[in-house]
Structures are given as C-alpha cells and as structure tokens.
C-alpha positions as CSV (number, residue, x, y, z in Angstrom):
1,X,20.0,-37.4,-14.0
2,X,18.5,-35.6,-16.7
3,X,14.4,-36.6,-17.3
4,X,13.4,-38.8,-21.0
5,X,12.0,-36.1,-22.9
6,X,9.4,-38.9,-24.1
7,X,8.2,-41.8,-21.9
8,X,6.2,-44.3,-24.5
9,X,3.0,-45.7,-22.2
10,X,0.5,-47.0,-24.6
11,X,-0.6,-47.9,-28.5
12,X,-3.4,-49.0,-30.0
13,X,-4.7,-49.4,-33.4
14,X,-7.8,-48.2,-34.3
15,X,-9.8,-50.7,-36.5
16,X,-13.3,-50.6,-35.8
17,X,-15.8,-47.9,-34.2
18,X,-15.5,-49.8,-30.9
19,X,-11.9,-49.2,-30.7
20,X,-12.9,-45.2,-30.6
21,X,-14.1,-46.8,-27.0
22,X,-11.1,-49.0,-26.2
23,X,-8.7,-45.6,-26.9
24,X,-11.2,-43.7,-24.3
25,X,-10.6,-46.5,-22.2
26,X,-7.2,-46.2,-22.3
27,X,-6.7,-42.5,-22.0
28,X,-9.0,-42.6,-18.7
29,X,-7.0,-45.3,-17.0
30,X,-3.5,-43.7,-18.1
31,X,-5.0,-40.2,-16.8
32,X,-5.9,-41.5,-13.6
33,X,-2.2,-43.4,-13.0
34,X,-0.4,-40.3,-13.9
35,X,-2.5,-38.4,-11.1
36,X,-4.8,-35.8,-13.0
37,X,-7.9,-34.8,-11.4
38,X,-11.4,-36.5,-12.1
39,X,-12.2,-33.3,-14.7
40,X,-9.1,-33.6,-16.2
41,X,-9.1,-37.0,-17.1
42,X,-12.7,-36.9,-18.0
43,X,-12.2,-33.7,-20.5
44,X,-8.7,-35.8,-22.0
45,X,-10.3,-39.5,-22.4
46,X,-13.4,-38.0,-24.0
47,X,-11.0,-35.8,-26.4
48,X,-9.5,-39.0,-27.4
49,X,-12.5,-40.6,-28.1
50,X,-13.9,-37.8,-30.4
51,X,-11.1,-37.5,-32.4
52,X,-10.3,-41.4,-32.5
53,X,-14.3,-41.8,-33.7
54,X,-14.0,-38.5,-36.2
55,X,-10.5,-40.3,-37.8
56,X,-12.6,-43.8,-38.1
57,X,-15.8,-42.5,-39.2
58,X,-14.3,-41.7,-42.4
59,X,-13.6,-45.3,-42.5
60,X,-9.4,-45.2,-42.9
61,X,-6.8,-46.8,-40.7
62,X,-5.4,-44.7,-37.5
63,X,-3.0,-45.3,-34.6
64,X,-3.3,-43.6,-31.2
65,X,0.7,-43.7,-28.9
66,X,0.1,-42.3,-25.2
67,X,3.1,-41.3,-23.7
68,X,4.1,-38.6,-21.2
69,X,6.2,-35.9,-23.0
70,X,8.5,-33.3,-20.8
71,X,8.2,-29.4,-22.5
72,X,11.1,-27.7,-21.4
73,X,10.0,-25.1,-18.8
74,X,6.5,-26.7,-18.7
75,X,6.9,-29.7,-16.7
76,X,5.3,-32.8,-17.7
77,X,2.6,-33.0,-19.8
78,X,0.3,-36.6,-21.1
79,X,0.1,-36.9,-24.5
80,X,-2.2,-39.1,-27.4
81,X,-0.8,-38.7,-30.9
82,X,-3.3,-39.9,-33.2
83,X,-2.0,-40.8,-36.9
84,X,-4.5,-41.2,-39.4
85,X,-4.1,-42.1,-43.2
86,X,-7.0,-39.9,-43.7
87,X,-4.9,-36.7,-45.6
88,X,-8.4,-34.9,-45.5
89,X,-8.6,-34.3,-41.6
90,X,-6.4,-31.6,-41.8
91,X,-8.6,-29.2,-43.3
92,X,-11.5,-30.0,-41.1
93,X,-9.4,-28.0,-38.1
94,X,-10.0,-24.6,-40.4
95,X,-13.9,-25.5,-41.4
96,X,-16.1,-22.5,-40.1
97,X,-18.7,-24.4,-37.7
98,X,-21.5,-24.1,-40.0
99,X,-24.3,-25.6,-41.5
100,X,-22.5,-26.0,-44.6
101,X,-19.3,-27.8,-42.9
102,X,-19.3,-31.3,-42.2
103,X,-21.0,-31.8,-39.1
104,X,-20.4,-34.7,-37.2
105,X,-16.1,-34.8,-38.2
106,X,-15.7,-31.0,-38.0
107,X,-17.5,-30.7,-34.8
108,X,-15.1,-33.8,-33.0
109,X,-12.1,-31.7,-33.9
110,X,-13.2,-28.8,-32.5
111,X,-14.9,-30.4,-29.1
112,X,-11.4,-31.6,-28.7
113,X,-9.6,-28.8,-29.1
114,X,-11.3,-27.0,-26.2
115,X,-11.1,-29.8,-24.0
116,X,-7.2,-30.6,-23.8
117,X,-4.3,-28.2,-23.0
118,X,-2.9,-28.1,-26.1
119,X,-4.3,-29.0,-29.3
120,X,-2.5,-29.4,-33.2
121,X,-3.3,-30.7,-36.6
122,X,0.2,-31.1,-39.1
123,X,0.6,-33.4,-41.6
124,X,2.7,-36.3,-41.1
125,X,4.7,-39.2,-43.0
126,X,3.5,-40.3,-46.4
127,X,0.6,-38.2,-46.5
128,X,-0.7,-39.0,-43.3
129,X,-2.5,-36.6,-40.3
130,X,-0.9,-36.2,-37.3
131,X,-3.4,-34.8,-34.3
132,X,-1.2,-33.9,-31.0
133,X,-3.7,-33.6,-27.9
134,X,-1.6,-32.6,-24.9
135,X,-2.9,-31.4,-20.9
136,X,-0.4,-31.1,-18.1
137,X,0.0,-33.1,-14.8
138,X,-0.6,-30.8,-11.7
139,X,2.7,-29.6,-9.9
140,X,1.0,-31.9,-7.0
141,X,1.4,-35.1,-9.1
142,X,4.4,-37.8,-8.9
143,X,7.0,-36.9,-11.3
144,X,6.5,-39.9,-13.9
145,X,10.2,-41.1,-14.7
146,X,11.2,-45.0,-16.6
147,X,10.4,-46.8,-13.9
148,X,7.1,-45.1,-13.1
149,X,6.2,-45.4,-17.1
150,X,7.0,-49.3,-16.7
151,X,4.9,-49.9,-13.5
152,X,2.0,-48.1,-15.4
153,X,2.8,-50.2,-18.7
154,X,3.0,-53.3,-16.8
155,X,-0.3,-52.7,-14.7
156,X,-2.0,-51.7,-17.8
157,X,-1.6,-55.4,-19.3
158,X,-2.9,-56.7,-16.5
159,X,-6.3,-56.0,-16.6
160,X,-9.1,-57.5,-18.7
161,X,-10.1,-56.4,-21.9
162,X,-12.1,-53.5,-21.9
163,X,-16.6,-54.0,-22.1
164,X,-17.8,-51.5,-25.0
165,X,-20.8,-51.0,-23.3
166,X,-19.9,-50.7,-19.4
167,X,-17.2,-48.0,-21.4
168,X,-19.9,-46.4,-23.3
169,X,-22.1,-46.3,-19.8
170,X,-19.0,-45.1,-17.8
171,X,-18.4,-42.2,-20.5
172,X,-22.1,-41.1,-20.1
173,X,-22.1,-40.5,-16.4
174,X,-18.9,-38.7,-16.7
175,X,-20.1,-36.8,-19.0
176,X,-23.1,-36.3,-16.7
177,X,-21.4,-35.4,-13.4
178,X,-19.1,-32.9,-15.4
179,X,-22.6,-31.2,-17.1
180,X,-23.6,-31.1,-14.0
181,X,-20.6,-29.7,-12.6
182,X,-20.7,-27.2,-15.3
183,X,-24.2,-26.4,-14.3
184,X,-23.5,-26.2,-10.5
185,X,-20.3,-23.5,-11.4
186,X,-22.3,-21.6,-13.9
187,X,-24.4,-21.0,-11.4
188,X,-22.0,-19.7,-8.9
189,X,-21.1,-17.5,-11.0
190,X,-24.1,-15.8,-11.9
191,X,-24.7,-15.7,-8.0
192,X,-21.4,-14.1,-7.5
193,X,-21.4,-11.4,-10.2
194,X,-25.0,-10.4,-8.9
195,X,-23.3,-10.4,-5.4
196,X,-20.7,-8.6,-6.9
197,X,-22.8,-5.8,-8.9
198,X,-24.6,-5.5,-5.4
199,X,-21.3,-4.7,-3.6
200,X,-20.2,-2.5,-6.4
201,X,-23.3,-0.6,-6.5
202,X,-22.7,-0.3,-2.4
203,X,-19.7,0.9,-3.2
204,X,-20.5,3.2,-5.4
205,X,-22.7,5.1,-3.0
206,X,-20.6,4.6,-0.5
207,X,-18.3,6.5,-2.8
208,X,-20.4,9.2,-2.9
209,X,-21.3,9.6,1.1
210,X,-17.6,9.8,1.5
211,X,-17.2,13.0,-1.1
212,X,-20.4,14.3,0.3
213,X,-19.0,14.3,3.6
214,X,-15.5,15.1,2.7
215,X,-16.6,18.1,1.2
216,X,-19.0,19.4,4.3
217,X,-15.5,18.8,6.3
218,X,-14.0,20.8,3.5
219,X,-16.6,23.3,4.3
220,X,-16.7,23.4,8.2
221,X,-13.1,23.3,8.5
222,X,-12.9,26.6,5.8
223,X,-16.2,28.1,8.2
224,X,-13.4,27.3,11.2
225,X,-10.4,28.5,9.6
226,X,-12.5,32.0,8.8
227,X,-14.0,32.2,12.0
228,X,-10.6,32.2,13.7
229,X,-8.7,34.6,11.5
230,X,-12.0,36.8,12.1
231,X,-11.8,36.6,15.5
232,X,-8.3,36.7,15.8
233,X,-8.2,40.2,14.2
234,X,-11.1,41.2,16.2
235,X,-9.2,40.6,19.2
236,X,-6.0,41.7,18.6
237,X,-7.1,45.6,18.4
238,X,-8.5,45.9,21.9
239,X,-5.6,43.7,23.6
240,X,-3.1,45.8,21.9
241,X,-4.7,49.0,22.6
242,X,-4.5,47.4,26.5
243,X,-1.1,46.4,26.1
244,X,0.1,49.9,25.6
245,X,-1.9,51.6,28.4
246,X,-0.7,48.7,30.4
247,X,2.7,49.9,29.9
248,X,2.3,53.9,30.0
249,X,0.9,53.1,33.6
250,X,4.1,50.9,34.6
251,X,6.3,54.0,33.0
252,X,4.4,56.3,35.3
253,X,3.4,58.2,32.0
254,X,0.2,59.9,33.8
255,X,1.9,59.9,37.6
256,X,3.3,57.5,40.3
257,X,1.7,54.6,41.2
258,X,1.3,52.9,44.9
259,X,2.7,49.6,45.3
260,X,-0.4,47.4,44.9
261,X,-1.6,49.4,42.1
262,X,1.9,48.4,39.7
263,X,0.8,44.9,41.1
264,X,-2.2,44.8,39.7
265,X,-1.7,46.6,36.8
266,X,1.5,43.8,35.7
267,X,-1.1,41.6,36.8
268,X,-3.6,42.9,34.0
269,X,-0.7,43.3,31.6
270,X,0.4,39.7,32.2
271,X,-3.0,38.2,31.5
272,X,-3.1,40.2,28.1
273,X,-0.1,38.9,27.0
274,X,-1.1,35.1,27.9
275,X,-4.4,35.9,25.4
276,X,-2.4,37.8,23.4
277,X,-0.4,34.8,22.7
278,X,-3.3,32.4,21.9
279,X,-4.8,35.0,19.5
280,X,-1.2,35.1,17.8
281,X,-1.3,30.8,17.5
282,X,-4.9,30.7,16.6
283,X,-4.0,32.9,13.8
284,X,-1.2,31.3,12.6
285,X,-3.3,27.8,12.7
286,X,-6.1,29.4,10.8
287,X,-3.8,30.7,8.1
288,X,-1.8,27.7,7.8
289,X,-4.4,25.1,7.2
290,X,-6.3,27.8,5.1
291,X,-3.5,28.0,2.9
292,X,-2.8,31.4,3.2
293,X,0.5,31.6,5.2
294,X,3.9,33.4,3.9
295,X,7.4,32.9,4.5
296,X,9.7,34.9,4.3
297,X,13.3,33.3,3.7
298,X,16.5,34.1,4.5
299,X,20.0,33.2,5.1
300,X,21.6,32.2,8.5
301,X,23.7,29.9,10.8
302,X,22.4,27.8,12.8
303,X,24.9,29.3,15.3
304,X,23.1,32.3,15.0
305,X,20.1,31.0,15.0
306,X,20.7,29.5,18.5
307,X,22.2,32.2,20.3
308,X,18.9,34.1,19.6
309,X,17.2,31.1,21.2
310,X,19.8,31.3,24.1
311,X,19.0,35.1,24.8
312,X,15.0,34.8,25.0
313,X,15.0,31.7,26.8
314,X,17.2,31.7,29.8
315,X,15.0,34.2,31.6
316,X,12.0,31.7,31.4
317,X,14.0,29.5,33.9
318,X,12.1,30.0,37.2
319,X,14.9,27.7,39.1
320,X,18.6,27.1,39.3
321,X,17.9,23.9,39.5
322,X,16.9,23.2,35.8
323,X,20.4,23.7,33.4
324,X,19.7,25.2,29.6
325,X,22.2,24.1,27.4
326,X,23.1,24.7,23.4
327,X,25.5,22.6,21.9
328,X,27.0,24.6,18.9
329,X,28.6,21.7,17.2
330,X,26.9,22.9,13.7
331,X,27.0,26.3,14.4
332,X,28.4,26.8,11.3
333,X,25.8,25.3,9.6
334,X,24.2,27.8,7.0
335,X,20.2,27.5,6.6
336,X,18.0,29.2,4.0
337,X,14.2,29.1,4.9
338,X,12.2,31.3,7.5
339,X,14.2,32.1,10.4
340,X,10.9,33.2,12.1
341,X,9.0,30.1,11.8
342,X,11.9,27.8,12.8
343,X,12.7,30.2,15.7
344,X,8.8,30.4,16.8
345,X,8.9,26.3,16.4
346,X,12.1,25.9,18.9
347,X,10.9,28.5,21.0
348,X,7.5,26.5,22.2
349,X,9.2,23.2,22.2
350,X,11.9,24.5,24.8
351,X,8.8,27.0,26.5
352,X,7.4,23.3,26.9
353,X,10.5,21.4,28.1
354,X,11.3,24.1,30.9
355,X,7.5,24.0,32.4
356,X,7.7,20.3,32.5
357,X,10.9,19.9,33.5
358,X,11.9,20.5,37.8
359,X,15.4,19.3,37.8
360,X,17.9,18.3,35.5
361,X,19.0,20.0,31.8
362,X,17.4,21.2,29.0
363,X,20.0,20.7,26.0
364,X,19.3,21.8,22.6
365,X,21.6,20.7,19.8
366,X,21.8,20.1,16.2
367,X,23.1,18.1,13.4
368,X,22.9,17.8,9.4
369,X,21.8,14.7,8.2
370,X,21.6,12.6,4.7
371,X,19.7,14.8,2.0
372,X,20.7,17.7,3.7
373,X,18.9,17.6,6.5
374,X,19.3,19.4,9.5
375,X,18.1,18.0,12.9
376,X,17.0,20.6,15.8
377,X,16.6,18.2,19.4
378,X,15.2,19.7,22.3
379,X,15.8,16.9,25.3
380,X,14.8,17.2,28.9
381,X,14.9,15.8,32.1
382,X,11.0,16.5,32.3
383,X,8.4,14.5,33.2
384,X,7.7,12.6,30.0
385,X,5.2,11.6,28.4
386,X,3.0,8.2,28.1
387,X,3.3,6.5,24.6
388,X,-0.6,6.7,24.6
389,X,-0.5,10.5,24.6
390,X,2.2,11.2,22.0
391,X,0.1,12.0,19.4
392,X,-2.9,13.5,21.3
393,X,-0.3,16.5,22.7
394,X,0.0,17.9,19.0
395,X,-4.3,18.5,18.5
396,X,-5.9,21.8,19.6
397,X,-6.5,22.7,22.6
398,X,-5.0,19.3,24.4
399,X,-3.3,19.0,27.6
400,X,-1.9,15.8,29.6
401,X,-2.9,15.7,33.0
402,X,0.0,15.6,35.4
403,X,0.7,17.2,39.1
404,X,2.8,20.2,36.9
405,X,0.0,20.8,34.3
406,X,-1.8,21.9,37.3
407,X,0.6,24.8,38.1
408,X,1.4,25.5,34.6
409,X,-0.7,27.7,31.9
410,X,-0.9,27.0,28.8
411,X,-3.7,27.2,25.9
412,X,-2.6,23.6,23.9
413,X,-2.0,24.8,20.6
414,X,1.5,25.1,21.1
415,X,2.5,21.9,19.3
416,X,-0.3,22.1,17.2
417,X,1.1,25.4,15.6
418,X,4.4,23.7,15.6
419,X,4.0,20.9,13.8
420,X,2.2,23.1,11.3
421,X,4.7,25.3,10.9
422,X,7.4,22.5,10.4
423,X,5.2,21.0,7.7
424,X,5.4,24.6,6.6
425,X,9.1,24.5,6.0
426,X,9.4,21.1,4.7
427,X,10.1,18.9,7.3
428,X,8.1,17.7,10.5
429,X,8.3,16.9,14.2
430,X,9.2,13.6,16.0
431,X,9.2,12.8,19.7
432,X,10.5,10.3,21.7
433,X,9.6,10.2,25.5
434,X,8.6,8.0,28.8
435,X,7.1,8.7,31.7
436,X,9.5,9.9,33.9
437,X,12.7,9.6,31.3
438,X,12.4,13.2,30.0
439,X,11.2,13.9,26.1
440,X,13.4,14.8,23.2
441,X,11.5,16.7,20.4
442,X,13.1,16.8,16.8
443,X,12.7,19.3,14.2
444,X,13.8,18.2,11.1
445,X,13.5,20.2,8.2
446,X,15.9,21.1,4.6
447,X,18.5,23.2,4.8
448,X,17.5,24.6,2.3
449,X,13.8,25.5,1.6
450,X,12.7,23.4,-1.2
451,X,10.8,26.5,-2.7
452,X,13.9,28.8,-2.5
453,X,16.2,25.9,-3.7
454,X,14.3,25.6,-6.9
455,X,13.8,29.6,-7.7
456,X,17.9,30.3,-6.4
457,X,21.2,28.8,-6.8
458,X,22.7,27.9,-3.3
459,X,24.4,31.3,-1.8
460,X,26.1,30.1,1.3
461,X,27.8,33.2,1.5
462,X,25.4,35.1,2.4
463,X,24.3,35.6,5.6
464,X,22.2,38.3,8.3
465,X,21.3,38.6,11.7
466,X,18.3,36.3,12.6
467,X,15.5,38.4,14.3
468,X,13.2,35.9,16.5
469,X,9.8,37.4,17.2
C-alpha cells in the first residue's frame, strides 16, 4: 500500500511570546517520537522556536502544522510550516547580515536556516508568509505510517501542559551540551588535521627517501649492467682465441695426439664452452635490462621452428630412458618475431627439463590462443619443483637443491635470461610444477611481434629457414 505523502501530527497557534516556547515544546517531543537523534532534535525544536519568536516579535498572528511529509526518493522527512500574516518576513530571508539589517528578526531566519535540512521562505494565501523547515528521519528510524502518526497524536494529548520556564531551562542546557559538543568536535578536528599535516609531512619525506633510493638502485643496477657487458667482452676474446686452438689440436692441425692428451684437451675445450656459455647469458642479461638489446624479426612456422629444436636437442639426451617428443599439431602456424630469441628461450627450458628429468618424456607442443597468442609447453617427467621455489628459480645465479642438482652443471641464469627474453618478445613465462609430478614451462608470446605488427601489414606468405644459434 502506497505511503500518505502528508501525515498531519500537530498545530498550534501562536498568540503570545510564550507560545514561541510551547511550539519548541512541541517540535522536541514530536522529534524524539519519530526517532531523530538528540542533535537532531535539539538543532529542529530550537529552529522552530527562532522562527516561531522572529514571526511573533513583530507582533502579528502565526500558525505552526507538524506533520511528517514523504519526498519522493528522499524518504521521510518531519516537517513545521509556519504561516504568518506578517507579508514583511519574506524579505528578511535576502537581508545581508549586517549592522544595518534588522537584527534580532533577520538573524532568527537565518539561525534557522543552518540548523534544519531544508529551509524556504514563499509567500502564501492572502498575503501571508509561508516558512517550510524540513530535516530527515535516519534510514534506522520506524517508518511513520497513519497508525504510527495517530499513536503519536494521541500520546501527545496526553501529557500536561507545557511549563514555560522548565522549557526555557530545558532549551538552555540543550543548547549547552550541543556548544559543548561543538566545542569537543572542533577540537578533534584541529587535533586531527595537525595529526594529519604530521603524517603528510612524513610522507612527504618518505616520498623523497624512496626517489633517493630508487634512483641509487637506478644507478647500481646501470654500474651492474656496465660491469657485465664489460666483462663479458673482456672475456669472450681470450675463450674464443682458446676455443679455436682447442679445436686445431683435436683436428691434429700441428701432429697426432696420444690418447690422454685428446682427453684432456676435450676436457679443456669442454670447460670453455660451459664459461663460454655464461659469458653469452650474462651478456644478454646486461643488455636486456640495460635497454640496449635488438631483435631481429622474421618470418616462420612454428613447424620449422621445432624441427630446429628437435635436431639440437636430441643429442643432449644422456639416456634411453628419458623420451623427447614434439607434437606438431600447429606446425603450420606462421610467427613473425625473433626466431633466435624464441629458439634460445625453448632451448634452456628443454636443456632444463632433460637434466632434471631420469625417466619418462619430455614433450614440447604448441597451440594459438585468443588474441593471437601462441603457447610453447615444455612438460617433463622431472623432478619438479616446490611451490616455494617457483619464483626463486627465475633470479640470477639460483639453483634448487636436489640429489640431481648435485650431478648437474649449471650457472642459474638460464631462466633468468629466459624470462627476459620472453618479456623481450612480448609475452612471458609461466610454470606449473610439484615435487615429484614433473614441470610444464609455457612460453607465451604474439604471433606476431607487436613492434613489427604496427610498422608492417601481416605477410603470412612469407617465410625462411629458422637458424637457432
């Protein structure tokens, strides 16, 4: 059942100055029945009273009607319309507040109008002023329906007549408790903007530590990224120099060697290639997070890409044991971005999977996915890896501790340099392993470049023979 938009409570005629009182009176006790808060009803009777006393003290009739008014889409609200004869009150609402206004009237329209909701002066009927003064009920409150309106109308004529001084004495320590109320917040508030300038200040300088510091980082990790390259080209002259006399002596380029001595010499050339390799990552790390890293992009299948893969990695197998698989399901599938990198990327994850991996398969397969995606997965049969340690195998330098890590060599930048380089081309790296459940590593990465894809139309015609480092 649709809600009166009006529920009549209350009238009272305003005779004499004590009825000012009496109206206060009545706006307090009508306050408190619909449920408003102490602060409410104090700031809503004492609104009543200063504009019931302003509309008498300029001694012509006035009537005061309480009711409880619903405002579509704003709930209920209680309401005192006062009517005065008085056509003059109208124009005290647009007095400056002055010494040259009327004091004592202009001021009780305007006290009122800040402590109430909603506040308006119109003219009414037959020259009369019309003064709405409306503040809502909390959503908490009792909706206040016909037969709430007549329990409060009924209660209301129960009680005595109303004592103009215990009213007058009531409105004053009301008024008191919300002064001090006032006081007691205003002073909160001043404590909590000087708290507040305090933490700003602290943040502030906190502000400023953390730009200090992020630009030393800036700076070591630029000192780091130099250092490397530096070193990295330092190296890389002897160990190729050694690399090539390594393998005149293995071709018997300066006459035959004994058994022992080919042995040893392997040996020496093995070792070089192990820190070749690690100068070759370290460089690559140093360049990427420098900044200063190329690709070079071309066009390919992911079929070709894969039989590359096939050809370089089989060898690495070191027992029958372990099975290498490629599913060439997209094999089809025409890429455009840096055959190199993505080949370098696969090439450690599956250089990875066979070390860890004693018995079972290796399988590497592929598949596009939404927003032309493409999905490289390396799985194994390996011994996995704890959930703890998922993200502490892709930082320099880190190995897992585990009865094959012992036997196996490796420098742990690996994954590090992979997931750079997949960042590189676009795309990143996930992983999803358990101890002793084997490890799948994705690459996923555009199929197209997003660099070359906005320089060149798509060209899926086109395609040449991967070379994989």
């Amino acid at each position: 059942m649709k809600a009166p938009q009006t529920l009549p409570l209350s009238d009272i005629e305003l005779r004499s100055d004590l009825d000012a009182l009496r109206a206060r009176h009545r706006a307090r006790q009508l306050a408190e029945a619909v449920g408003m808060a102490l602060e409410d009803r104090t700031r809503f009777a004492t609104a009543v009273c200063e504009v019931a006393g302003t509309a008498r003290a300029q001694g012509y009739a006035a009537h005061v009607r309480f009711s409880v008014e619903h405002l579509r889409g704003c709930g209920q609200w209680l309401s005192a319309r006062i009517t005065a004869t008085d056509p003059a009150l109208r124009d005290l609402d647009t007095l400056p507040n002055d010494d040259a206004a009327p004091t004592d009237a202009a001021d009780g329209i305007a006290v009122a109008r800040q402590l109430v909701e909603r506040f308006r002066v119109h003219p009414g009927a037959d020259d009369t002023t019309v003064i709405d003064m409306r503040h809502p009920l909390t959503a908490s409150a009792r909706p206040i329906d016909q037969r709430n309106a007549a329990d409060i109308v009924r209660t209301l004529g129960q009680e005595p007549e109303v004592d103009p001084v215990a009213e007058g004495l009531r409105q004053n320590r009301e008024l008191l408790r919300a002064l001090a109320a006032g006081l007691r917040s205003h002073t909160q508030v001043e404590w909590l903007n000087s708290e507040l300038e305090a933490t700003n200040r602290g943040v502030m300088a906190l502000y400023a530590e953390l730009d200090d510091r992020a630009q030393d980082l800036k700076r070591v990790s630029e000192h780091k990224s130099r250092f490397l390259s530096d070193v990295s080209h330092e190296l890389r002259a002897p160990m190729t120099s050694v690399l090539n006399l390594t393998r005149l002596l293995l071709d018997h380029a300066d006459g035959p060697l004994s058994e022992e001595q080919e042995r040893q010499v392997a040996l020496i050339r093995h070792s070089v290639q192990t820190v070749t390799e690690l100068v070759n990552d370290l460089l690559d790390i140093a360049r990427i997070e420098a900044g200063h890293s190329t690709l070079r992009h071309r066009v390919f299948t992911a079929g070709e890409l894969l039989a590359a893969l096939r050809g370089i990695c089989r060898p690495l197998l070191a027992s029958d044991a372990v099975n290498l698989v490629f599913d060439d399901d997209e094999a089809d599938t025409v890429l455009e971005t840096d055959d190199a990198r993505l080949a370098q990327i696969l090439r450690n994850l599956l250089s990875n999977a066979i070390k860890f991996t004693e018995r079972g398969e290796i399988r590497v397969s592929t598949r596009v996915e939404m927003g032309d995606m493409i999905r490289f997965d390396v799985r194994d049969t390996g011994i996995g890896i704890a959930a703890a340690d998922q993200e502490r195998i892709f930082d320099e330098f880190t190995q897992i501790d585990s009865h094959l890590q012992r036997r196996v060599q490796g420098s742990g930048l690996g994954l590090r340099l992979s997931r750079n380089l997949a960042t590189l081309l676009g795309g990143r790296i996930e992983l999803v392993s358990a101890p002793g459940h084997g490890s799948t590593f994705s690459v996923i990465i555009p199929r197209r470049h997003p660099d070359w894809a906005a320089q060149s139309p798509p060209n899926e015609a086109a395609s040449h023979e991967v070379t994989v480092p």
